[in-house]
BAFIRO-197804 format. One record per residue (C-alpha): residue number from 0; residue in three letters; x, y, z. Coordinates in pm, 1 decimal. Layout:
BAFIRO-197804
{pos: NUM, code: Ala, X: X, Y: Y, Z: Z}
...
This chain:
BAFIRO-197804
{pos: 0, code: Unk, X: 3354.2, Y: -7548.8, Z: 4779.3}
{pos: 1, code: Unk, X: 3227.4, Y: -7622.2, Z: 4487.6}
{pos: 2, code: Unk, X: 3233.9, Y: -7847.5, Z: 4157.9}
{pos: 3, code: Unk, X: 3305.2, Y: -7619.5, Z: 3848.6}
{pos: 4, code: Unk, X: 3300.2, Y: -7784.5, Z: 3488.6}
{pos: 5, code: Unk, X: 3429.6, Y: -7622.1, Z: 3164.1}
{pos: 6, code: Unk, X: 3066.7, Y: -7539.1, Z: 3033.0}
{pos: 7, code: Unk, X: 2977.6, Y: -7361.6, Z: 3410.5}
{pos: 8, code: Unk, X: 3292.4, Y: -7156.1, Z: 3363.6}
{pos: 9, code: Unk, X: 3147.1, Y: -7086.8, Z: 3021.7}
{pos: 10, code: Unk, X: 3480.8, Y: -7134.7, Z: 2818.1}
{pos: 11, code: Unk, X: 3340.4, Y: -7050.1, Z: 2379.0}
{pos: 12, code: Unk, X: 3334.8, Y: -7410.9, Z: 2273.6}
{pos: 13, code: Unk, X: 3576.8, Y: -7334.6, Z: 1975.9}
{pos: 14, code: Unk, X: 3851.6, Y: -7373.8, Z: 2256.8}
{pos: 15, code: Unk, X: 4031.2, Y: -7690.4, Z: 2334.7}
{pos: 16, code: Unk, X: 4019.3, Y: -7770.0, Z: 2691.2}
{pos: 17, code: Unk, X: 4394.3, Y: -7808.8, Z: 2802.8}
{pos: 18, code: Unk, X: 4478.2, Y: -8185.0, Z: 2946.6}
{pos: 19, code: Unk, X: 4491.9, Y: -8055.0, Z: 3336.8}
{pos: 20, code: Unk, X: 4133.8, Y: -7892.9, Z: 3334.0}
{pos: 21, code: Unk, X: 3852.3, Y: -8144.7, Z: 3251.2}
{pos: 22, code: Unk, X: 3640.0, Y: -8053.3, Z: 3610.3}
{pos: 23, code: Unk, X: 3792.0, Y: -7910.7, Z: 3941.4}
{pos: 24, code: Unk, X: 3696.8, Y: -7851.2, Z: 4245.5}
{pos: 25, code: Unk, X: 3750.3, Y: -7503.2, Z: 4315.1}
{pos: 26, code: Unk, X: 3652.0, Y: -7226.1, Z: 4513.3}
{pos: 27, code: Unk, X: 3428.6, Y: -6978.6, Z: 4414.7}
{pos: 28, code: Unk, X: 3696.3, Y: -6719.7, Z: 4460.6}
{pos: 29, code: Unk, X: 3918.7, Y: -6920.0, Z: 4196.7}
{pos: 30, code: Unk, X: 3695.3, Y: -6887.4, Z: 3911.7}
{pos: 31, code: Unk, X: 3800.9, Y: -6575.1, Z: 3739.6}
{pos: 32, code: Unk, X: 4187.5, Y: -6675.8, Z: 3792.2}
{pos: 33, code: Unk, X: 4142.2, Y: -7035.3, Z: 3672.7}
{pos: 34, code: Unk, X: 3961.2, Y: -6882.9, Z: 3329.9}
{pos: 35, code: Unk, X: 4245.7, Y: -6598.5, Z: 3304.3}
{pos: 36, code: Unk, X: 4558.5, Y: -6879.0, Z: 3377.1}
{pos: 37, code: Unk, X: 4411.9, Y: -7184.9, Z: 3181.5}
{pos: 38, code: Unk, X: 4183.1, Y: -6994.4, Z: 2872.4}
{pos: 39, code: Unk, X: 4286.8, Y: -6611.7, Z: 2921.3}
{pos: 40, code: Unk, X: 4464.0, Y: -6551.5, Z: 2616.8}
{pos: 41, code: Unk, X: 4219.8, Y: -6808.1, Z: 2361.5}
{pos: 42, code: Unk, X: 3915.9, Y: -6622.5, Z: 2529.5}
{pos: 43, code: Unk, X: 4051.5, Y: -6246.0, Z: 2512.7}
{pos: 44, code: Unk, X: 4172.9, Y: -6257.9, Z: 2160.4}
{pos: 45, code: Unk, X: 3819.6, Y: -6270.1, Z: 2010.7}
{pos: 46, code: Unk, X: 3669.2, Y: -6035.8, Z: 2247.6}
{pos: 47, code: Unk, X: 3935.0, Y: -5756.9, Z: 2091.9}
{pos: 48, code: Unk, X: 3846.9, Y: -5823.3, Z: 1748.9}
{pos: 49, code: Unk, X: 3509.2, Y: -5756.2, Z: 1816.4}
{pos: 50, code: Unk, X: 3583.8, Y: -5451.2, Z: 1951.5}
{pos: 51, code: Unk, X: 3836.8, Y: -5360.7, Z: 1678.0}
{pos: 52, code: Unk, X: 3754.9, Y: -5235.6, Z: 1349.1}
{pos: 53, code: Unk, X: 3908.5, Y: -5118.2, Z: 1051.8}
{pos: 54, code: Unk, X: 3812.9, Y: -4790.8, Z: 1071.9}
{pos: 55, code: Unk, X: 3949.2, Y: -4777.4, Z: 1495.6}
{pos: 56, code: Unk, X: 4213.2, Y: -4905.7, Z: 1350.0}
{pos: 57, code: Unk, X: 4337.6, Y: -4697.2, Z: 1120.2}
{pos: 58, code: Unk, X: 4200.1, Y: -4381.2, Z: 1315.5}
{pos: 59, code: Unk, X: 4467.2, Y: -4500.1, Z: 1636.1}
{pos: 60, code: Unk, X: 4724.2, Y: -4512.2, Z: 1343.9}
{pos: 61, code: Unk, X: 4657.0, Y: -4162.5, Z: 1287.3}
{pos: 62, code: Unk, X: 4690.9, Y: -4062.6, Z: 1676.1}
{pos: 63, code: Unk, X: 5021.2, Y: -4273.2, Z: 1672.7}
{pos: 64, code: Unk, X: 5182.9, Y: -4088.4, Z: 1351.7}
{pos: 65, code: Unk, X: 5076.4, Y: -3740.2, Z: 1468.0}
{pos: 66, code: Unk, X: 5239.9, Y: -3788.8, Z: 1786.8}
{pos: 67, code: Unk, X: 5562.1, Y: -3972.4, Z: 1671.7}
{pos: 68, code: Unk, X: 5587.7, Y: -3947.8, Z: 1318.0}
{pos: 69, code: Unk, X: 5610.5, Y: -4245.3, Z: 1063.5}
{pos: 70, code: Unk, X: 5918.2, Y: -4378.9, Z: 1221.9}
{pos: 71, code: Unk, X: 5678.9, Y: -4406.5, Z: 1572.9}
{pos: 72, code: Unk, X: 5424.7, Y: -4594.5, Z: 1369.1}
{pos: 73, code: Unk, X: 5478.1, Y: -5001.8, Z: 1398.6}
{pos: 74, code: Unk, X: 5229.0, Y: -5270.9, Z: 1459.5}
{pos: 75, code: Unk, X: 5347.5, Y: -5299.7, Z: 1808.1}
{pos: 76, code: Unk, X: 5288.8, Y: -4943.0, Z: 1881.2}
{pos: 77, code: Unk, X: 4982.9, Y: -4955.6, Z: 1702.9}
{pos: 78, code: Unk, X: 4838.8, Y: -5231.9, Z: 1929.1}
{pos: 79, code: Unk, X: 4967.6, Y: -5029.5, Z: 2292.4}
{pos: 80, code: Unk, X: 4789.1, Y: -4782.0, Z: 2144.5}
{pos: 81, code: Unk, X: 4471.9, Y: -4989.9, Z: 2111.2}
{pos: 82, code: Unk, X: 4500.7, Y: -5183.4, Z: 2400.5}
{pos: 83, code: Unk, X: 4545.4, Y: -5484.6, Z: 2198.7}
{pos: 84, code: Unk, X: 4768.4, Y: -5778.8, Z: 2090.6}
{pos: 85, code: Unk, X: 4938.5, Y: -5708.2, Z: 1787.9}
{pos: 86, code: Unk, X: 4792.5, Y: -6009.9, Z: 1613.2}
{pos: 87, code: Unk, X: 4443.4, Y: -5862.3, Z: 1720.0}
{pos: 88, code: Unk, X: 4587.5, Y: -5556.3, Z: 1446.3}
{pos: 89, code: Unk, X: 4658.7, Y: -5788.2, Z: 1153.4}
{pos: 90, code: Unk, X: 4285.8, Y: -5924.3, Z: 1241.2}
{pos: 91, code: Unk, X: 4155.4, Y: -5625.3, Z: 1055.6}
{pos: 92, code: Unk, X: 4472.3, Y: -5493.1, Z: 805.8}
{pos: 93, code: Unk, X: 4678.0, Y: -5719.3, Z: 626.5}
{pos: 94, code: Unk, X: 5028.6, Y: -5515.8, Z: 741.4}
{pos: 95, code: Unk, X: 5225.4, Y: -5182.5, Z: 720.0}
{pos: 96, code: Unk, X: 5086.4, Y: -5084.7, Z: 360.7}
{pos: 97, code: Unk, X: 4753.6, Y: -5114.6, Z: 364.1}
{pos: 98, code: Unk, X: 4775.1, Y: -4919.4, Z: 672.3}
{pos: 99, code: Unk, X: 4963.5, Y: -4643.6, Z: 491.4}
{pos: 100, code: Unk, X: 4738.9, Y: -4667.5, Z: 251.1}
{pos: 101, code: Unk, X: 4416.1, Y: -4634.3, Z: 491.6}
{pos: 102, code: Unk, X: 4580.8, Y: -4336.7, Z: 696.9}
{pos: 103, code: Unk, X: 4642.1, Y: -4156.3, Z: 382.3}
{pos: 104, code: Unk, X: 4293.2, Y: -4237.3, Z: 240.2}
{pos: 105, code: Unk, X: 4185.7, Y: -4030.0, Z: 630.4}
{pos: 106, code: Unk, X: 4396.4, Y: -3699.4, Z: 581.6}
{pos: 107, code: Unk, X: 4219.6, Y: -3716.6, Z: 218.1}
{pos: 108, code: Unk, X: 3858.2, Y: -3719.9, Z: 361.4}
{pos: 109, code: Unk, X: 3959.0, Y: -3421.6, Z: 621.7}
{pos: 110, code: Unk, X: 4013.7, Y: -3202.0, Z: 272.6}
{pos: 111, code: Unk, X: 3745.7, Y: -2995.6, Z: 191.6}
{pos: 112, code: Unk, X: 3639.6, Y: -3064.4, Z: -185.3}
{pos: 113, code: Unk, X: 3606.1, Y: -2809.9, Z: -435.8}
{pos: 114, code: Unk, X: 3291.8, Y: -2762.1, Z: -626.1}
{pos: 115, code: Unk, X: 3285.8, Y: -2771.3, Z: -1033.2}
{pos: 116, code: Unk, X: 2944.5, Y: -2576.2, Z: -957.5}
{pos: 117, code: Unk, X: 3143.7, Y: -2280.0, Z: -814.0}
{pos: 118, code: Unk, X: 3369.3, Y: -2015.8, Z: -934.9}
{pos: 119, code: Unk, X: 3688.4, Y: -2205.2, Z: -966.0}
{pos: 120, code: Unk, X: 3919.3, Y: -1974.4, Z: -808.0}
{pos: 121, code: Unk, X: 3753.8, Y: -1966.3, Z: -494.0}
{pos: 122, code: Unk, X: 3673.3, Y: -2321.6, Z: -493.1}
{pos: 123, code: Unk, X: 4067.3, Y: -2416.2, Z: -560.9}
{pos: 124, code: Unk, X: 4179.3, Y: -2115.8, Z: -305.6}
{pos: 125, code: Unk, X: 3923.7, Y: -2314.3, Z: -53.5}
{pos: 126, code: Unk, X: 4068.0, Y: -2625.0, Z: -125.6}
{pos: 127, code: Unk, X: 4416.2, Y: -2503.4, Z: -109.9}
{pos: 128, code: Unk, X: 4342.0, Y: -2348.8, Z: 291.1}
{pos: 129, code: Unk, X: 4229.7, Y: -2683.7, Z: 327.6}
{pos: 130, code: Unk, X: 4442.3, Y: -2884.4, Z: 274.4}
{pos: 131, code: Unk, X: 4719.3, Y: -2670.8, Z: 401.7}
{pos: 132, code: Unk, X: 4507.4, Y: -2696.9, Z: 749.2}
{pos: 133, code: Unk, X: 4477.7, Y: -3087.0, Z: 725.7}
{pos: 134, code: Unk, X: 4882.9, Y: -3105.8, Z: 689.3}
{pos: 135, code: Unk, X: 4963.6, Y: -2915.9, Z: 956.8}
{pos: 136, code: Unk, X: 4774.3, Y: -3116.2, Z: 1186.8}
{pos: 137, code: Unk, X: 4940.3, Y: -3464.9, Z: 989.9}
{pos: 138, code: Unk, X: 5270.7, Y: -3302.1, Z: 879.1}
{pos: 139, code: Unk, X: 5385.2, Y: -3706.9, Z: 858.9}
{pos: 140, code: Unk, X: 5167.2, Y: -3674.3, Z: 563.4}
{pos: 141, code: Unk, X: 5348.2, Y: -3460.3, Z: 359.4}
{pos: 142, code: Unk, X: 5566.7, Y: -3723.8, Z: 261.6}
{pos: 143, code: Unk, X: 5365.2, Y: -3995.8, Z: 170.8}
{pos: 144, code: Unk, X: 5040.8, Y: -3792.6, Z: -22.0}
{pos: 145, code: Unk, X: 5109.1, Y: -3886.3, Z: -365.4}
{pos: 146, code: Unk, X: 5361.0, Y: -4181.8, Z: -282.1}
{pos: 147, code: Unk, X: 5073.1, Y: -4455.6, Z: -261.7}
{pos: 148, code: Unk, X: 4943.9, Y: -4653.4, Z: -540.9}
{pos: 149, code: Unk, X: 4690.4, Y: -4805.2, Z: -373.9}
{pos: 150, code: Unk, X: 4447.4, Y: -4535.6, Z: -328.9}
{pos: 151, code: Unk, X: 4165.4, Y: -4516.8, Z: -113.6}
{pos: 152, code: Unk, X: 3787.1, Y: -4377.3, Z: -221.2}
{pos: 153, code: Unk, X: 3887.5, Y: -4067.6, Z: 0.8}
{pos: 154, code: Unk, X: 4157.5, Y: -4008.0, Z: -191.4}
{pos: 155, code: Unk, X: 3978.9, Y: -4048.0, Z: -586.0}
{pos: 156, code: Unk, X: 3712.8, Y: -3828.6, Z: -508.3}
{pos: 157, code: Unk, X: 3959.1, Y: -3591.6, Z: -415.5}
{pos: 158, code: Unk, X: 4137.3, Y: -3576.2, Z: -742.2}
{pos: 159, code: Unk, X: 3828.0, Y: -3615.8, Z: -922.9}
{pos: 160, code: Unk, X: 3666.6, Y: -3286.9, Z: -809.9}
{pos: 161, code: Unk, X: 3997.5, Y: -3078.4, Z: -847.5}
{pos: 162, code: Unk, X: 4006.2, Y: -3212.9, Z: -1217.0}
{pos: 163, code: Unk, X: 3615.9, Y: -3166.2, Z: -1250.9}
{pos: 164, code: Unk, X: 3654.7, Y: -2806.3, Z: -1100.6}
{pos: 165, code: Unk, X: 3953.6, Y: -2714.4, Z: -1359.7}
{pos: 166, code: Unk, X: 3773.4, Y: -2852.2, Z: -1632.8}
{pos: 167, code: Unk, X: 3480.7, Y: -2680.7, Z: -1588.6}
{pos: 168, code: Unk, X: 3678.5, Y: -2391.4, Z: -1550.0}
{pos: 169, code: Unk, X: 3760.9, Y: -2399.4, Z: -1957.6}
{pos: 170, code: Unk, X: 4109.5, Y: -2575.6, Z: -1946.5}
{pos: 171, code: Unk, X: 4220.8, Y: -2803.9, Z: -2168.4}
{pos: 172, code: Unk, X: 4310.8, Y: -3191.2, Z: -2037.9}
{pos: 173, code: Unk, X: 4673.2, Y: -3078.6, Z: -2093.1}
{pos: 174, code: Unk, X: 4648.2, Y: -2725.0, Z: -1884.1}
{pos: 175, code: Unk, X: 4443.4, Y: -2909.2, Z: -1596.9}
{pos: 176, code: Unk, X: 4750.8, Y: -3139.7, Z: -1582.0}
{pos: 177, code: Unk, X: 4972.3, Y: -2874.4, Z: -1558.6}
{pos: 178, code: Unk, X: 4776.9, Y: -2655.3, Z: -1305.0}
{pos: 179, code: Unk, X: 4689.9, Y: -2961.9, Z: -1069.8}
{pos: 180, code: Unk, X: 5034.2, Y: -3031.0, Z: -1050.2}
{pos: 181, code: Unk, X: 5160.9, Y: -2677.5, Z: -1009.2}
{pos: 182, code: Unk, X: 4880.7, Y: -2598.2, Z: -741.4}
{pos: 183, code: Unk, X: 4967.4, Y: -2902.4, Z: -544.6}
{pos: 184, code: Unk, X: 5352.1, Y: -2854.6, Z: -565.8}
{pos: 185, code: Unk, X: 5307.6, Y: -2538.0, Z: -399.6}
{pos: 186, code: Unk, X: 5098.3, Y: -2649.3, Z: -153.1}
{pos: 187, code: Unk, X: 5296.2, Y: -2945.6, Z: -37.4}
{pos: 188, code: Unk, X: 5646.5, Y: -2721.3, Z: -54.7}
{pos: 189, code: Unk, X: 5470.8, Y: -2461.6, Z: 173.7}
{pos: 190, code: Unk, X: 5358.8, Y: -2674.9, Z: 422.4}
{pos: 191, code: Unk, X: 5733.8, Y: -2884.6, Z: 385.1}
{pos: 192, code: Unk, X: 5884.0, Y: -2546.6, Z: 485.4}
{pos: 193, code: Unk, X: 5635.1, Y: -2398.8, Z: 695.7}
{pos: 194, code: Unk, X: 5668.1, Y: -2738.8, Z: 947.9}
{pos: 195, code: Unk, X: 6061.0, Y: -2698.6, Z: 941.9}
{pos: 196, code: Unk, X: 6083.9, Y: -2357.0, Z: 1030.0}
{pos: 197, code: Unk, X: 6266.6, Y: -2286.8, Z: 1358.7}
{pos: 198, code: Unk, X: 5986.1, Y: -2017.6, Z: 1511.2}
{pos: 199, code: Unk, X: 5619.1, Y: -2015.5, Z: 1555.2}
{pos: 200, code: Unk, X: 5429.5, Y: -1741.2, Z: 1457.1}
{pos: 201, code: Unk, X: 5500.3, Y: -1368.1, Z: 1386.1}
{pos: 202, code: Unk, X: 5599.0, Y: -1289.2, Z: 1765.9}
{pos: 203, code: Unk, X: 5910.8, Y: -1536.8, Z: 1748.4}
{pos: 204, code: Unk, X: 6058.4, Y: -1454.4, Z: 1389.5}
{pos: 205, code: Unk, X: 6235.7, Y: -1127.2, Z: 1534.7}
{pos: 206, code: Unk, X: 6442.3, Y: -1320.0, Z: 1812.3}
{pos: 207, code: Unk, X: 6518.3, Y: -1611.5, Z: 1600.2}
{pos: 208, code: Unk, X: 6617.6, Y: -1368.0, Z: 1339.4}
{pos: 209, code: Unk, X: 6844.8, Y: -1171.8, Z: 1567.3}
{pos: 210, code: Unk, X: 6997.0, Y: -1460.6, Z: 1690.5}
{pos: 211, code: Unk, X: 7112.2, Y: -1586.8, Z: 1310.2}
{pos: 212, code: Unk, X: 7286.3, Y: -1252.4, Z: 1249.9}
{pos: 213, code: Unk, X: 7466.9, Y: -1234.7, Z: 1568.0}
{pos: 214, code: Unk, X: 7618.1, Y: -1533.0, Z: 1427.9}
{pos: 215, code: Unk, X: 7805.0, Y: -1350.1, Z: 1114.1}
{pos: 216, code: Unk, X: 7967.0, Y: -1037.3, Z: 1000.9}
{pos: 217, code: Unk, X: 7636.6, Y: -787.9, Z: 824.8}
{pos: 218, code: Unk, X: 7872.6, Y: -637.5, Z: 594.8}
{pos: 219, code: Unk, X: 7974.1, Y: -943.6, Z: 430.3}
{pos: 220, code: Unk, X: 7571.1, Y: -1023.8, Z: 416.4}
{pos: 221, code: Unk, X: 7410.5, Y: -646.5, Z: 340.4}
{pos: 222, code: Unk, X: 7126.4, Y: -754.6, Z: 122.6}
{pos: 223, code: Unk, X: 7009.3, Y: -985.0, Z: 354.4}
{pos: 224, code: Unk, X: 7032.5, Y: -724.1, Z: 650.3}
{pos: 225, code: Unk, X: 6887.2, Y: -486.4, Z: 479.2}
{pos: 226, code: Unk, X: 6516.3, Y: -716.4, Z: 436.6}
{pos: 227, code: Unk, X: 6551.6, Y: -862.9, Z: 791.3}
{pos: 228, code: Unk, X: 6603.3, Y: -483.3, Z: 1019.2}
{pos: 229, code: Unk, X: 6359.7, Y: -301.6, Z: 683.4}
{pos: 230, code: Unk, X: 6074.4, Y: -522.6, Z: 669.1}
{pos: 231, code: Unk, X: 6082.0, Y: -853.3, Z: 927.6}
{pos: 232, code: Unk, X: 6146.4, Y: -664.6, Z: 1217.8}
{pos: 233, code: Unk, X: 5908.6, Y: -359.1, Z: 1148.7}
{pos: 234, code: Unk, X: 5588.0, Y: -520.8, Z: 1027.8}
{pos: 235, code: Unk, X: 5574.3, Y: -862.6, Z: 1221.3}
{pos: 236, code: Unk, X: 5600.9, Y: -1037.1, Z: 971.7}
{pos: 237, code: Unk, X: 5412.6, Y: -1357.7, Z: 938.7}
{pos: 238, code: Unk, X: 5572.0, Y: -1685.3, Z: 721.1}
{pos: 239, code: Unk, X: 5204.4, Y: -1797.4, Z: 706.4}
{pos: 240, code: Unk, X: 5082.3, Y: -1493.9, Z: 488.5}
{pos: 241, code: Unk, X: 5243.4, Y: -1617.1, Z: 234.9}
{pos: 242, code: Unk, X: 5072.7, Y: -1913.7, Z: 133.3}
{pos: 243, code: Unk, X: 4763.1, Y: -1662.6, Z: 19.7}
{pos: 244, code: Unk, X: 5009.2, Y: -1443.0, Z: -156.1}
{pos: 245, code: Unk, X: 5184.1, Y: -1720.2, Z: -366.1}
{pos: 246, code: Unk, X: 4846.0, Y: -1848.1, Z: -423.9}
{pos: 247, code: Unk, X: 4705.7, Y: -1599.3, Z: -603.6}
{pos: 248, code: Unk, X: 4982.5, Y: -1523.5, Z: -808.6}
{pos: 249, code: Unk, X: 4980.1, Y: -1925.3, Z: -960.2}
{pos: 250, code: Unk, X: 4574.7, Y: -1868.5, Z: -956.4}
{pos: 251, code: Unk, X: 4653.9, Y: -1532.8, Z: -1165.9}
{pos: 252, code: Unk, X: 4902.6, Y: -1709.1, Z: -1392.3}
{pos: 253, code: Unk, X: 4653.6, Y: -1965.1, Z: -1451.7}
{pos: 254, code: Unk, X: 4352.7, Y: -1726.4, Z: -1490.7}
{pos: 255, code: Unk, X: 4588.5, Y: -1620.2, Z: -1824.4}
{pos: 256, code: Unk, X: 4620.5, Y: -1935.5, Z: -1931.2}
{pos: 257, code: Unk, X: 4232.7, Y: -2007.7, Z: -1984.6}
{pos: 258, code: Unk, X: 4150.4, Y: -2014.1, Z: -2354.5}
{pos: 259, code: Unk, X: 4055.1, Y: -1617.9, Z: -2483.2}
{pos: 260, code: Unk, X: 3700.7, Y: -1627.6, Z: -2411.8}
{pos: 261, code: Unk, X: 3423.9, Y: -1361.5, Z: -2326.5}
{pos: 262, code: Unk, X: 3277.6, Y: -1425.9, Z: -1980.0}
{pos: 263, code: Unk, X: 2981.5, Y: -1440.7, Z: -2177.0}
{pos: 264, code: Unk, X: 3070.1, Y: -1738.3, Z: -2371.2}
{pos: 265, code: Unk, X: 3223.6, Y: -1909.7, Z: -2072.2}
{pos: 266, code: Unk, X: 2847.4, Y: -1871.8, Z: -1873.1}
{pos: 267, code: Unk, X: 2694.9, Y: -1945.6, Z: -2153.3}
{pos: 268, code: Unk, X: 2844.5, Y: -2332.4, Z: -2219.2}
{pos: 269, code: Unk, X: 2669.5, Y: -2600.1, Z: -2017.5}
{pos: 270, code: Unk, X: 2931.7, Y: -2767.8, Z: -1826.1}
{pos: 271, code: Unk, X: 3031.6, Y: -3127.0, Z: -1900.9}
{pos: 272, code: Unk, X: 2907.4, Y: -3413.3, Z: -1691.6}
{pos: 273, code: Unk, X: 3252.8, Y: -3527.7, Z: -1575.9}
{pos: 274, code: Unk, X: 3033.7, Y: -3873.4, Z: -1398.7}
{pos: 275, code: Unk, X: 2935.1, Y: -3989.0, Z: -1760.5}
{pos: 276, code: Unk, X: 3248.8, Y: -4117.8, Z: -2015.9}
{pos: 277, code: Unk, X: 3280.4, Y: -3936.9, Z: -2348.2}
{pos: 278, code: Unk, X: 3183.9, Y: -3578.0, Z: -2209.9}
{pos: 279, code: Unk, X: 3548.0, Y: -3504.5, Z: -2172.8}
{pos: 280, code: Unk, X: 3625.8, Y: -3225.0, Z: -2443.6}
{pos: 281, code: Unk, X: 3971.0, Y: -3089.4, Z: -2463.9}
């Protein structure tokens, strides 16, 4: 047997000792339970901070929303998730916004940016694959992408390098507006519809297909026969081809757009420095 005191135990000194446990007589044996039962929960809470962080944080919140959704994502579920207390959470974000905000700011980052230093088209047809890729792993984040107005610095150096890239393409501060927000409609609507469709892949659209139109009369419906048994069922067709199709029929659009210039001209003029204010020229 022997005498234990508070400092022996070595209880953080920020904690009041409770009235029953000044010094006791216990066994060796009855250490660890007397520190877990009398201090457990004063002495565990810092230790999780420490091993929290923002950025843990926010990454579990991630893990959480891809395998739940946004509905799955609470503080409670956050903490199980960490293997923490929920207060533990609020240690290192301030509540269900800023964490919205921060898990946004992360499918940002995973984006690839496109370069004004490049040829445009294949630096917003990059960017496009991208981000396509990024939402089909976070398809939660379709939702929410342009819904925050707290953005993060993931997020403004996004939109600053698609604006850089279209205005060193030659357009105008209105036509950028327009094609940033016709690019990124499209992209967002494709990957809306490509994570609702009921089959995966080319070798599944035939049987879901054929199970629709057993469901209805095909000569009250011949048009829409005729491109399901003429074209889906003979050429396995993929839903995913065509996000590169659309694409380069908005990038062609836009390519008409541009201002009527000689590609000579166009290499010729020094592009603006888009870092420095009052090198924006419309």
């Amino acid at each position: 047997m022997v005498v234990v005191t508070v400092e022996a135990i070595g209880v953080p000194w920020w904690i009041e000792a409770p009235p029953r446990a000044p010094d006791f007589v216990l066994s060796t044996d009855n250490v660890s339970y007397f520190v877990r039962n009398c201090y457990g929960p004063a002495v565990e809470e810092p230790r999780q901070r420490a091993r929290l962080s923002r950025e843990r944080v926010l990454r579990a919140a991630v893990e959480v929303a891809d395998a739940g959704g946004l509905a799955g994502l609470t503080i409670r579920s956050l903490a199980q998730e960490l293997g923490a207390k929920p207060m533990s959470v609020y240690y290192h974000v301030a509540g269900k916004d800023e964490i919205l905000d921060g898990i946004i700011d992360h499918v940002f980052s995973q984006i690839e940016l496109p370069s004004a230093d490049g040829d445009w088209r294949t630096e917003l047809r990059r960017r496009a694959a991208s981000a396509r890729d990024v939402l089909r792993r976070h398809r939660w984040a379709i939702s929410l992408m342009e819904s925050r107005t707290s953005p993060g610095p993931a997020t403004l150096r996004h939109h600053d390098a698609v604006i850089a890239t279209l205005r060193a393409a030659g357009f105008s501060l209105e036509m950028t507006a327009h094609a940033y927000a016709l690019i990124d409609s499209y992209i967002y609507g494709f990957a809306l519809q490509e994570a609702a469709l009921p089959f995966e892949g080319p070798d599944t659209v035939a049987d879901v297909a054929e199970s629709i139109m057993e469901q209805f009369d095909a000569d009250a419906y011949p048009h829409l026969v005729e491109l399901a048994t003429g074209y889906y069922f003979k050429t396995s067709y993929d839903f995913g081809d065509e996000f590169d199709f659309g694409l380069n029929l908005i990038l062609d659009g836009l390519s008409a757009a541009l201002p009527a210039e000689s590609a000579e001209d166009r290499e010729s003029r020094p592009a603006p420095d888009y870092r420095r204010p009052g090198t924006l020229n419309p």
